[in-house]
Wavefront OBJ file of the C-alpha trace (Angstrom):
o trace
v -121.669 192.395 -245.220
v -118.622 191.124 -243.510
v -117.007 187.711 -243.415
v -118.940 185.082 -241.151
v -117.028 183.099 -238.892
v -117.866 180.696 -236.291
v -115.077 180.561 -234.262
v -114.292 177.280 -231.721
v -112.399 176.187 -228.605
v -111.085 177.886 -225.714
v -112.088 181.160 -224.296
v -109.799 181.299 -220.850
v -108.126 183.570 -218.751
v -104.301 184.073 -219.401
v -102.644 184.821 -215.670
v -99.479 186.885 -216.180
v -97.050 188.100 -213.119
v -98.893 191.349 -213.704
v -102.376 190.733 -214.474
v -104.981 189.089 -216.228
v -106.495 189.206 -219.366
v -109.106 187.399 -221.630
v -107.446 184.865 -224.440
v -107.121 181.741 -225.757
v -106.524 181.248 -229.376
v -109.379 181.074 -230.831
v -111.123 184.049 -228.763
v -107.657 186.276 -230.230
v -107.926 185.128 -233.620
v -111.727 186.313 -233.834
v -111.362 189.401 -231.939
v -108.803 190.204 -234.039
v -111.069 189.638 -236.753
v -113.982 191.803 -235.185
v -111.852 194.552 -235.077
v -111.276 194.200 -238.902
v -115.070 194.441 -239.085
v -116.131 190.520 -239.959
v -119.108 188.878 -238.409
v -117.515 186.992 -235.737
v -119.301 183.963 -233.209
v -117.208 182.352 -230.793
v -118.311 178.655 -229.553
v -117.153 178.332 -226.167
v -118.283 177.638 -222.492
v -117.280 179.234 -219.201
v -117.841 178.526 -216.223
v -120.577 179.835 -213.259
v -117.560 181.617 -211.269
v -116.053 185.358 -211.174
v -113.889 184.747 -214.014
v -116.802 183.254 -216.227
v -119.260 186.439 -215.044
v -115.925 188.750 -216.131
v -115.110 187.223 -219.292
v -118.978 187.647 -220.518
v -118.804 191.129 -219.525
v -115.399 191.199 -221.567
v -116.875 189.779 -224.483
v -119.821 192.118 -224.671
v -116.632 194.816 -224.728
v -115.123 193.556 -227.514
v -118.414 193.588 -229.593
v -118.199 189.543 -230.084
v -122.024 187.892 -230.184
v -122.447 185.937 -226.837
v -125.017 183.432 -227.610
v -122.983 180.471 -228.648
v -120.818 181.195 -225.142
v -122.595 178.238 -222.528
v -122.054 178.924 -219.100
v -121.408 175.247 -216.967
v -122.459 176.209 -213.463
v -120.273 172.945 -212.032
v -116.922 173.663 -214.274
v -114.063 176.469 -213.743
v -113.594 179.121 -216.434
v -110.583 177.973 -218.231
v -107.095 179.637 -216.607
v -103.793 179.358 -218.222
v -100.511 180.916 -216.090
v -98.226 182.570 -218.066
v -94.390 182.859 -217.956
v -92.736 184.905 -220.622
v -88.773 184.685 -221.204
v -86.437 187.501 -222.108
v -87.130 187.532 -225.549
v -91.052 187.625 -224.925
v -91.898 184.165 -225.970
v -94.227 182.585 -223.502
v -94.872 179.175 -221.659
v -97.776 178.123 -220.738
v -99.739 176.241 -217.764
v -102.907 175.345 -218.457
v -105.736 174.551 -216.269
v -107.515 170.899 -216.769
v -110.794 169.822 -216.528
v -112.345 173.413 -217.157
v -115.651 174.793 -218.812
v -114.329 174.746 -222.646
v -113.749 170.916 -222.279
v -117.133 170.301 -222.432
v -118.249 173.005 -225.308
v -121.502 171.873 -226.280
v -123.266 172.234 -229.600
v -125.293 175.601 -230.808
v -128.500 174.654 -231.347
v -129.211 177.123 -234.192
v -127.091 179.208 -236.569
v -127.598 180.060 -240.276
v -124.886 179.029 -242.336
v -121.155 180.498 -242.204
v -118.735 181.521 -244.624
v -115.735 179.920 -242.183
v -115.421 177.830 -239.136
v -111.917 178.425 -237.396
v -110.490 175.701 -234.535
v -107.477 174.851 -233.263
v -106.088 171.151 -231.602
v -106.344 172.271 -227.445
v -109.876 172.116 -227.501
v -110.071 169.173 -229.014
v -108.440 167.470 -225.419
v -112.041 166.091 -224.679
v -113.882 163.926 -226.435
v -116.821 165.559 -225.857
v -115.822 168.877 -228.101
v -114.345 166.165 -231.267
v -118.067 165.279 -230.954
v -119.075 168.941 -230.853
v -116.894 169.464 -234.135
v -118.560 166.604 -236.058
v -121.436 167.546 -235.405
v -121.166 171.132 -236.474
v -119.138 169.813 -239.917
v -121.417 167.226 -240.626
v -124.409 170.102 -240.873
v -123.054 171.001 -244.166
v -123.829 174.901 -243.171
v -119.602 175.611 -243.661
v -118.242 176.840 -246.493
v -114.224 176.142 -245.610
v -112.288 175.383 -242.521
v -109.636 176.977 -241.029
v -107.000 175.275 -238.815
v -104.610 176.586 -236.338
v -102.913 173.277 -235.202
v -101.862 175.761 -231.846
v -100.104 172.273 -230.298
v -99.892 172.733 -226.303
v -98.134 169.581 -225.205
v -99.160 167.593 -222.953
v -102.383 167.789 -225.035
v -101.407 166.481 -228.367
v -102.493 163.267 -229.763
v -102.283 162.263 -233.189
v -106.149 161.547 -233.064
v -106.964 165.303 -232.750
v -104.231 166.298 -235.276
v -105.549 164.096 -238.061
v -109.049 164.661 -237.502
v -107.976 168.404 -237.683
v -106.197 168.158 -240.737
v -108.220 166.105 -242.763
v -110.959 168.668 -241.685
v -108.810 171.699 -243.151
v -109.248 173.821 -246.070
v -106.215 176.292 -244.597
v -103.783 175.392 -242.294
v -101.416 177.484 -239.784
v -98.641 176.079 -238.249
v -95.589 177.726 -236.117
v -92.493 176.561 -236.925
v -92.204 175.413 -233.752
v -94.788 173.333 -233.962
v -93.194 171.772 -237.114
v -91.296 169.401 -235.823
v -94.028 167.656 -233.370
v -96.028 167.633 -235.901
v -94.282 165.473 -237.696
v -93.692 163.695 -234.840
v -97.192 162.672 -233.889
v -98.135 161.659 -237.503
v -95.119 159.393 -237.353
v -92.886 161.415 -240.111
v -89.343 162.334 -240.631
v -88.947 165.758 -240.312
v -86.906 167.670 -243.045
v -88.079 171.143 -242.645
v -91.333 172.898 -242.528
v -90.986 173.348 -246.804
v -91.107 169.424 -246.728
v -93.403 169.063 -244.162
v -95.590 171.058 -245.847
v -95.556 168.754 -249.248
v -95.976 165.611 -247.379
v -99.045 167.412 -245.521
v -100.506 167.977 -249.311
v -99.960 164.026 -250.158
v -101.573 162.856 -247.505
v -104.479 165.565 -247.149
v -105.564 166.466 -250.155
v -108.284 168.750 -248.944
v -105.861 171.121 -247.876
v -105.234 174.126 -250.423
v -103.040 176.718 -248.402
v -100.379 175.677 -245.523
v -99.283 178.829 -243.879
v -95.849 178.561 -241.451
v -94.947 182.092 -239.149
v -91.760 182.213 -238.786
v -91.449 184.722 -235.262
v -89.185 187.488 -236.483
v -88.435 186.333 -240.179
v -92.081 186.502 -241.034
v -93.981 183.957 -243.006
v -94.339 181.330 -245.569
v -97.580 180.289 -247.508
v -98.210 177.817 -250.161
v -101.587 178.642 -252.152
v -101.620 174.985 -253.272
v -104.355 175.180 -256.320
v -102.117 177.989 -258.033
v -98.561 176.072 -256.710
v -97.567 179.769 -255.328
v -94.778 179.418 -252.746
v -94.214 182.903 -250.822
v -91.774 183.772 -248.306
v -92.880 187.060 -246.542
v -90.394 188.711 -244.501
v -90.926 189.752 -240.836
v -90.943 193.341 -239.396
v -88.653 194.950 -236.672
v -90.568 195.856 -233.736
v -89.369 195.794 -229.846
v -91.221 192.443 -228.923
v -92.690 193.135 -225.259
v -94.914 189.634 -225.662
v -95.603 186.805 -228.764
v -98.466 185.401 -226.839
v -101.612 186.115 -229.537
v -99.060 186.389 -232.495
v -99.887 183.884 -234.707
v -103.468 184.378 -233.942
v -103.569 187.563 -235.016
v -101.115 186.363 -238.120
v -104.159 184.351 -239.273
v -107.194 186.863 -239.058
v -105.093 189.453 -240.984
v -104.423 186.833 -243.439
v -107.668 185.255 -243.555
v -109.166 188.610 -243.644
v -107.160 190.345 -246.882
v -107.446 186.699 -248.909
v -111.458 186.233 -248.422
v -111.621 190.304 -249.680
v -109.560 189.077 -252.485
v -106.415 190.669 -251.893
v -103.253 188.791 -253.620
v -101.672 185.868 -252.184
v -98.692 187.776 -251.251
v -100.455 191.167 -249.467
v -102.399 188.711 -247.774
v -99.109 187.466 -245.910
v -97.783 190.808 -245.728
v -101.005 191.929 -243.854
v -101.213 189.174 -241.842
v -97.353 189.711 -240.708
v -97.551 193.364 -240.500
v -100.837 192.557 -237.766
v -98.583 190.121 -236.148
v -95.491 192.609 -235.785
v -98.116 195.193 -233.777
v -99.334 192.369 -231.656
v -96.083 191.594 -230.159
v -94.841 194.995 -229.196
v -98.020 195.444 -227.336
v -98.361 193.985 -223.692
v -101.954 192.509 -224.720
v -102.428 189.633 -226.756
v -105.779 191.684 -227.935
v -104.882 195.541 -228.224
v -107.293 197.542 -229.908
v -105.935 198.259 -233.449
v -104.894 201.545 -234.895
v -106.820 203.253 -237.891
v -104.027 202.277 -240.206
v -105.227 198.201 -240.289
l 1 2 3 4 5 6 7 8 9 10 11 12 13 14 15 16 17 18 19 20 21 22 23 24 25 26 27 28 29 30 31 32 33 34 35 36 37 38 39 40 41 42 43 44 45 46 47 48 49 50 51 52 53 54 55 56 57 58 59 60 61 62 63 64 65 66 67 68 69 70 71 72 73 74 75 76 77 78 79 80 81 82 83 84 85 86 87 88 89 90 91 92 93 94 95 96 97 98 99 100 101 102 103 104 105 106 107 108 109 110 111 112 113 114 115 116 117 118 119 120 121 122 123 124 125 126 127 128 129 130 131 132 133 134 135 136 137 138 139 140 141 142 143 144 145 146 147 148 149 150 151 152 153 154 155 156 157 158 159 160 161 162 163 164 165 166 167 168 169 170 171 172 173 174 175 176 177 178 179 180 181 182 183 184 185 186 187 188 189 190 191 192 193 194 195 196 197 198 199 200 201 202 203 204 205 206 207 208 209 210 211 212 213 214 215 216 217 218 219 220 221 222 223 224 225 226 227 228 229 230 231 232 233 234 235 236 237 238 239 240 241 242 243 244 245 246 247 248 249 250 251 252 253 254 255 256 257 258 259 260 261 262 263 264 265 266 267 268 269 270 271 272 273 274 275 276 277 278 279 280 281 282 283 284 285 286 287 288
C-alpha cells in the first residue's frame, strides 16, 4: 500500500510561447508522486470551460483520482503565462479570480498519511477556510509545506498560518529572503533563517532549501542532522516544476525510510531530470 496524500491548491494551465500544459505546484508535486506509485488525491476546482473539460481529461491520463477536483460552472480554469529566460528559470503571470480560488471542501475521505499545500492557493479566504477545515478533522497524520511564494500574492497571514501548520517545510532559496521579509526578520542566510523558523515554530521538524544547480540543504530537526546535498549537471531546458518534483522524491524515499541523506539525493537527482525536460511533468524513466 502506497503513501496517501491529499494534495491542495492550484491545478491551472501553464501557457508557454509554444504550448500548453497542465501544472501548478501542487498538481506537479503529486503527479510526480503518482508516478513513484503513492496514493495520490488532488483538492482542486476548475472551471466549466475548454480548459477545465481538458485538464479532467488530463488528469484521468496521469492516473490521479478525480473526485476531490469541483468543477465551478461561473469561474475560469486557472491560467498562468509563462516566460522563461536564457538560463530556463521562469516568470510567471497568473490569472486572478479563477476556479482554484474558491476550492471547496471534500465532503468525505478516510484518513491520510500526508496533506501537501503550498501559500498561492491560500490568496482567497475562502480556501484558508477550506484548509481549517480539512486540519481541524484530525484525519492527517503530518503536513507538508511548499511555501511556493508568487508575489503579488504573499501576505504574512497565509505564510504563518502555513507554517505553524507544517510538519516539513520547502523553501527555494529564492524565496528566502521574502520570507523573512513578510514575517518581519533580518535576513542572514537561509542556514539562519532556517533556525529562527525552528524558534518560532516549533512544530516544524525538517526545513528543506533547493538550491537550483548546487542542490539542496535539509535539517532533520529531531536528530539535529544538517545535510548539504550537491546538485547534478544536466542541460537545463526549463526549472518550472523543479522544486516540486524536489519534494515528492524526497518525501517519497524518507516516508519508505530511506536515510536522511538518500532522501535529498533522490529528491535532487528527480529534480536534475525535471529540468532538462521541456515538461514540468515528464513521465519518469524506469531508473526512479
Amino acid at each position: 500500500m502506497g503513501l496517501k496524500v491529499l494534495v491542495f491548491g492550484e491545478v491551472l494551465w501553464d501557457l508557454f510561447p509554444d504550448g500548453k500544459y497542465l501544472g501548478g505546484a501542487p498538481l506537479n508535486f503529486g503527479a510526480h508522486l503518482a508516478q513513484l506509485g503513492e496514493d495520490v488525491r488532488p483538492v482542486s476546482a476548475v472551471g466549466g470551460d475548454a480548459l477545465g473539460t481538458e485538464a479532467l481529461h488530463k488528469l484521468e491520463e496521469m492516473g490521479l483520482n478525480r473526485e476531490a477536483i469541483a468543477v465551478l460552472k461561473d469561474m475560469p480554469t486557472g491560467r498562468c503565462i509563462v516566460t522563461l529566460d536564457a538560463e530556463g528559470s521562469p516568470q510567471y503571470d497568473l490569472w486572478e479570480q479563477v476556479a482554484y480560488d474558491r476550492i471547496p471542501c471534500p465532503k468525505n475521505f478516510k484518513d491520510y498519511d500526508t496533506l501537501y499545500f503550498g501559500t498561492l492557493a491560500l490568496r482567497s479566504q475562502e480556501n484558508l477556510q477550506t484548509l481549517r477545515s480539512l486540519l481541524n478533522r484530525r484525519a492527517i497524520r503530518q503536513v507538508f509545506v511548499d511555501l511556493n511564494l508568487r508575489p503579488p500574492f504573499v501576505s504574512q497571514e497565509a505564510v504563518d498560518f502555513a507554517l505553524r501548520a507544517a510538519d516539513f517545510l520547502k523553501l527555494s532559496l529564492e524565496e528566502c529572503p521574502l520570507t523573512a521579509q513578510v514575517l518581519g526578520w533580518e535576513y542572514r542566510g537561509y542556514a539562519s533563517l532556517a533556525q529562527t523558523l525552528k524558534e518560532n515554530y516549533s512544530n516544524i521538524k525538517c526545513i528543506l532549501v533547493t538550491l537550483g544547480g548546487e542542490g539542496a540543504w535539509g535539517w532533520e530537526i529531531p536528530t539535529g542532522r544538517q545535510i548539504l546535498c550537491p546538485g547534478e549537471k544536466v542541460c537545463v531546458r526549463s526549472t518550472v516544476g523543479a522544486g516540486d518534483s524536489f519534494c515528492a522524491g524526497f518525501l517519497h524515499r524518507y516516508e519508505a525510510g530511506a536515510d536522511f541523506s538518500e532522501c535529498l539525493k533522490f529528491g535532487v537527482s528527480l529534480s536534475a531530470y525535471v529540468v532538462s525536460q521541456t515538461e514540468a511533468i515528464p513521465s519518469l524513466p524506469s531508473l526512479f
